[in-house]
N, C-alpha and C positions, 0 to 999 in steps of 0.2 A: 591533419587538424587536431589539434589540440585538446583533448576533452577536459572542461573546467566544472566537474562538476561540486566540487566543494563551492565552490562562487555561486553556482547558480542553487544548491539546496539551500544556501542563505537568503536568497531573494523568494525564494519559493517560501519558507518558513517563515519571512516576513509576510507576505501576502495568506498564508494559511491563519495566521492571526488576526487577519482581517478577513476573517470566516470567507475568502474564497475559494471558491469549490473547484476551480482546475486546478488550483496549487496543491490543494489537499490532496485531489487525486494522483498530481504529478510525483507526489513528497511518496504515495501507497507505490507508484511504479518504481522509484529510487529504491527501495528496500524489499521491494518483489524482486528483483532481478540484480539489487547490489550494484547498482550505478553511483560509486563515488561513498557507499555507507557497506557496510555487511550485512549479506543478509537476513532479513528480520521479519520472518510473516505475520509478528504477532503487532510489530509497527506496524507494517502493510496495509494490517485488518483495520488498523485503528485509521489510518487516515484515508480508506476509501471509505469506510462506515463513516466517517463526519462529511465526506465528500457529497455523499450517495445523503443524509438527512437534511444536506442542503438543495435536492435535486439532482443531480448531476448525474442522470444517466449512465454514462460512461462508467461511473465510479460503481453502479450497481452491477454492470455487465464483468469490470475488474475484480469486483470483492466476490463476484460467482466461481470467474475462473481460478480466483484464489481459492476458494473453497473446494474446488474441482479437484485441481492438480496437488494442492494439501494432503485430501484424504483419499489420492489415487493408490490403489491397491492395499489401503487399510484397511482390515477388517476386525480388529478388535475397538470396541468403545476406546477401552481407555487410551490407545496411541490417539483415536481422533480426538479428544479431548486437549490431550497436549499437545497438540499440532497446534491449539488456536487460544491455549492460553501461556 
């Protein structure tokens, strides 16, 4: 199977324009994990945090584990700092 994912992050970024909140989430899972874009936490945060001020559940449980696995085994401030901006 084929994975299209340039094709389908344009359909999604069209639909996240229209403040939907699975697209927004789905566009934080593409750049959590570098499906089709590189990895990008600080995208990630951004589109499950609009995801998650729309409702969306899922987006608050994703932008935690992003927070999670971020600042797993950091313990100075200042690297967490820059993990998230």
């Amino acid at each position: 199977m084929q994975k299209k994912y340039p094709q389908a992050i344009e359909y999604y970024k069209k639909a996240a324009e229209k403040k939907d909140s699975g697209a927004l989430n789905q566009l934080g899972n593409f750049y959590q994990w570098g499906y089709g874009v590189e990895i990008d936490y600080q995208m990630a945060e951004k589109y499950f945090q609009q995801s998650a001020e729309l409702g969306n559940p899922t987006a608050y449980v994703n932008l935690s584990f992003l927070y999670m696995n971020c600042f797993n085994g950091i313990k100075n401030k200042d690297e967490i700092i820059g993990c998230i901006q």
